[in-house]
N, C-alpha and C positions, 0 to 999 in steps of 0.2 A: 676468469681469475686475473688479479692486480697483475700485472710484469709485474720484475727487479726495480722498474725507476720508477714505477708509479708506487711501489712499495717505501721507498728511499725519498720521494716528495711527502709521504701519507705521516713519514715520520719525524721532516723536517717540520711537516706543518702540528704537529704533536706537540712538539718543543716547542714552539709559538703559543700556541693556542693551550697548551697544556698550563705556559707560565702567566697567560691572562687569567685565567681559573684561578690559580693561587695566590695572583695579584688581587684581582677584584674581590674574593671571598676574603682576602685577609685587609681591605681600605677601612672597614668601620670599627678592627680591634687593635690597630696598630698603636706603639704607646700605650696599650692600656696593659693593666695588671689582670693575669688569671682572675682575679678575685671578682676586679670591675667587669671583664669581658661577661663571667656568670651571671655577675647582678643584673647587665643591661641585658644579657642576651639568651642567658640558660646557656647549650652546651648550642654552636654557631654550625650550621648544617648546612646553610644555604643561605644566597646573596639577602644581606640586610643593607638599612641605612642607616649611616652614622648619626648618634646623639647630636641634638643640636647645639651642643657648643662643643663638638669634638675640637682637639689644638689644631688639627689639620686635614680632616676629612669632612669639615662642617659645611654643609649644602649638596655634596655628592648623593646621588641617587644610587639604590642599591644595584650590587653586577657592577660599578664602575672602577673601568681599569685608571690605572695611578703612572707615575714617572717609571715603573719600572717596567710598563709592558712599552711606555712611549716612546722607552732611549733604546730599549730592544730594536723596536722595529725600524727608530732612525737607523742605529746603527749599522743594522742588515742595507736599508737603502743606500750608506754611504758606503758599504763593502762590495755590494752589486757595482753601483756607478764608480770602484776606484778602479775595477779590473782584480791586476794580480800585483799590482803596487800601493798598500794604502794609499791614501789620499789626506796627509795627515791635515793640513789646511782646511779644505774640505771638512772635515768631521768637527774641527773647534770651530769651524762658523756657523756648522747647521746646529750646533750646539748653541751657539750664543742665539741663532735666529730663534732656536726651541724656547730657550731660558725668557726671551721676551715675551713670545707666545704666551707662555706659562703663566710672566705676571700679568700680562695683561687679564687671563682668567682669573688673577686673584688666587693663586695657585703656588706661590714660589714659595711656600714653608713646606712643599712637598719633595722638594730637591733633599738628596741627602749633602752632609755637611763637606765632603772632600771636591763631592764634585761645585757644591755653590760657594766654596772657597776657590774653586780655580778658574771657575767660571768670572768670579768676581776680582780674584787675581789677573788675566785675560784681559779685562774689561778697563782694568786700569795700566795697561802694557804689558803688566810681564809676559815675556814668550811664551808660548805655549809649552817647552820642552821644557819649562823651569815650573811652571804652575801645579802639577803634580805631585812636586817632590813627597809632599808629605799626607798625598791622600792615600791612606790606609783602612778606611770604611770598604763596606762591603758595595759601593755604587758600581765596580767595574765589574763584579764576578753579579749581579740583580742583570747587565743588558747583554751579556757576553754570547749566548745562545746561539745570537747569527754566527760566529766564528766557529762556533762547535757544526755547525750545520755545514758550511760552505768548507772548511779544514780539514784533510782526513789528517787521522793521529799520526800518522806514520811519513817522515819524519818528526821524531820528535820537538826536535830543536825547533824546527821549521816551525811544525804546531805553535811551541810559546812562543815565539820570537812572534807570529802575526798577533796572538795576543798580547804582547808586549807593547806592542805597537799602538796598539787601539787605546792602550791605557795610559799610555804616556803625558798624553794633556790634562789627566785627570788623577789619577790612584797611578804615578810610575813608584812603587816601591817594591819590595821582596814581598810584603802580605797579601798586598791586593793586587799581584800578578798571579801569585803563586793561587789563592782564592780563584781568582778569573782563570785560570790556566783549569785547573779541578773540575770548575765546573763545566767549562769549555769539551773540555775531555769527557765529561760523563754525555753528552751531547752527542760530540762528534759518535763516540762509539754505541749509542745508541741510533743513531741514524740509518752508521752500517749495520744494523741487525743483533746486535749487542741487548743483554738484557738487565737490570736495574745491578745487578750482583756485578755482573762484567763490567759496566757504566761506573760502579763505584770502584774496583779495583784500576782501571784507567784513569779516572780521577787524582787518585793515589800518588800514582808514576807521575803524573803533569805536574800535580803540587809539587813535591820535589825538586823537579827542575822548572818550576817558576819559582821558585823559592833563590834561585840562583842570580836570579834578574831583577834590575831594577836597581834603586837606593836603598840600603838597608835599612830597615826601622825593628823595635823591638816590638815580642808580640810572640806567642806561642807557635812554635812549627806548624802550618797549616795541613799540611799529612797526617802529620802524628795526633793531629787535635780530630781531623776526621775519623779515624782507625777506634782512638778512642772510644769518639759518641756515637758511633754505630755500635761497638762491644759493648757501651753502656746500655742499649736501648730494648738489644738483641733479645727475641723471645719473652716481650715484654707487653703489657695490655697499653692498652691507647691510653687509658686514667696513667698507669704508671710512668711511663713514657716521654707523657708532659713532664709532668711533675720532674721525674730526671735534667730533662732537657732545660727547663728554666732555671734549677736550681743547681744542676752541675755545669751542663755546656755553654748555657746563656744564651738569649734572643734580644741584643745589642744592635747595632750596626756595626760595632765592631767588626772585622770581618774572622778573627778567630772564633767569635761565639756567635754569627749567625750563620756560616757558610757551615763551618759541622755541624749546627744544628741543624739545618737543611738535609744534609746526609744522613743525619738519626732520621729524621722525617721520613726520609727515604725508606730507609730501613724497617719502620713501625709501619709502614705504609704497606711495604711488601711489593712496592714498584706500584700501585694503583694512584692516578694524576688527582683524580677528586678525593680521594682517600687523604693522602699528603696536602691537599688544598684545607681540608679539615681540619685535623693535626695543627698544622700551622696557625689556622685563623685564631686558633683556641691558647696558643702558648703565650701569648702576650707579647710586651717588646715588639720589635719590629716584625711584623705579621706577616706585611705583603711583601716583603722582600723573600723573608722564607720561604713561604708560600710560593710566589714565582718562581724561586728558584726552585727547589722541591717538585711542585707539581710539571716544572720546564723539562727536566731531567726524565721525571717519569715517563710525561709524555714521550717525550724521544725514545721512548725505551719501548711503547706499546701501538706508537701512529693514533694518527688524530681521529679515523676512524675507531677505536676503540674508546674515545672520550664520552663524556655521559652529553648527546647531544642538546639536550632539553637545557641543562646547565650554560650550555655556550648558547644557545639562543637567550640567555637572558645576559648577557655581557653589554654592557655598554660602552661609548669612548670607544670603539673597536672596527673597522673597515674590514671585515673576512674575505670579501674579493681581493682587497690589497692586500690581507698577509697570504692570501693563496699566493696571489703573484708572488711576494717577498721570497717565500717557500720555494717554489720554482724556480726562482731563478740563482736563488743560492745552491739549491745543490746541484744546479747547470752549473755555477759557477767552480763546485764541488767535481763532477766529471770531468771539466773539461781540465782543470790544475790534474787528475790524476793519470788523465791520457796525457800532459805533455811535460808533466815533472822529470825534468833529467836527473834527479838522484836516484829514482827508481824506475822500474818497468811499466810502471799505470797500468799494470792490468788488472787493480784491482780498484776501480776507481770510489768505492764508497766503503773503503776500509778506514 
């Protein structure tokens, strides 16, 4: 039988692995409309390739992961090497080094719009503390996972403030803190043993006090937009579900209409990673960001042993030895913050 930490890595790497699944399965419907997804695809079950003149997916091979499983797993790498002090420096340069990576693949219409506006603000001086101001897409709550893995919830503050942090070069506003903090939280508590229903009431709590952080921008309360589109979805067929979800909650980049749609996702899904990978591929609008995020959360909620293996054997774009290590070493990074946190006792280090 698993120990407790072999249980606690099984579910870090869930959240990893869970949000490639619903990255890669949603790269060939992303942008497209319900209607087009059916015409090219029928109902999307499994890894395809995108049409050949998709806006942004055109040449990709079916299974392949996108920016949202690659700023994840940067991330995690610059959260491991900063310690227990960001490393805010650090993360806008492996940023800038990524973003060149990127084009040089021929790839850079894959960035979402807040973060290749700060990237591109960055690029021509402005500080990094100031580049953010006004990303409010959903790019920080698509890579946030590592935080939710490595973070235990409790304190709270503590929780957003590391996520505040991470965001700041790119999405520092109230939406896409409060977004990244949500999903962060659905993570974290899923790691400690938390299940999809727990995960999303945690979620909850975080929105709200990320919602306190950052530069305000206008945009619909990210709590109250979640609470919603789960209530909307609730007890609802997968056909009906969509259909809800694109034409009440929206699947935008915006980050009020994909991040709760992600949560209805959740919801219809009933906490299952390939389940919510599906869902999403199919809803149109931004697909793999849903999808990641979605199927990231679930994962965490069920461990990566419980993921459809055969599915992650056809992933592409994706190092699994390296996200094991990723995995490992963030919730080492997770135990040891909760043995030596002086606001609390650490004894319970994967709460």
């Amino acid at each position: 039988m698993p120990d407790a930490a072999d249980k606690v890595v099984d579910r870090a790497l869930g959240a990893l692995v869970g949000g490639a699944l619903g990255d890669a399965l949603g790269m060939p419907t992303q942008l497209l409309s319900p209607a087009r997804i059916a015409e090219l695809y029928g109902h999307v079950e499994d890894f395809v390739a995108p049409f050949a003149d998709h806006p942004v997916s055109k040449g990709l091979v079916a299974g392949t992961i996108t920016d949202d499983t690659e700023q994840a797993l940067l991330l995690g790498r610059i959260l491991v090497e900063s310690g227990d002090r960001f490393d805010h420096a650090r993360w806008v340069n492996a940023l800038l080094d990524w973003e060149r990576e990127v084009k040089a693949r021929g790839s850079y219409d894959l960035l979402g719009p807040s973060t290749k506006r700060a990237i591109d603000a960055i690029n021509n001086g402005v500080p990094a503390e100031e580049a953010g101001r006004s990303g409010d897409t959903n790019g920080a709550a698509m890579r946030i996972a590592p935080v939710g893995i490595m973070m235990p919830l409790e304190p709270l503050d503590a929780f957003v403030a590391k996520v505040a942090e991470t965001c700041r070069a790119t999405h520092n506003t109230s939406i896409a803190i409060a977004s990244a903090a949500a999903v962060a939280a659905a993570v974290s508590r899923g790691v400690a043993g938390g299940d999809w229903r727990a995960a999303s009431d945690s979620a909850v709590a975080a929105a709200r006090r990320g919602a306190k952080v950052g530069h305000w921008v206008t945009g619909g309360d990210i709590a109250a937009r979640i609470v919603l589109a789960q209530e909307l979805v609730r007890d609802k067929t997968m056909k009906d579900a969509i259909g809800l979800i694109t034409e009440l909650v929206g699947t935008g980049v915006a980050s009020q209409e994909s991040v709760p749609a992600a949560f209805a996702v959740l919801e219809v899904s009933n906490g299952d990673p390939w389940k919510a990978a599906v869902i999403s591929a199919n809803l149109g609008g931004d697909t793999d960001t849903i999808g990641a995020i979605a199927a990231g959360m679930a994962g965490a909620c069920i461990g990566f042993s419980q993921l459809p293996q055969d599915r992650i054997a056809g992933l592409r774009g994706i190092d699994m030895a390296e996200v094991r290590t990723l995995a490992a070493d963030l919730v080492a990074a997770r135990v040891f913050k909760g043995r030596t946190d002086k606001t609390g006792s650490g004894k319970d280090a994967a709460a």
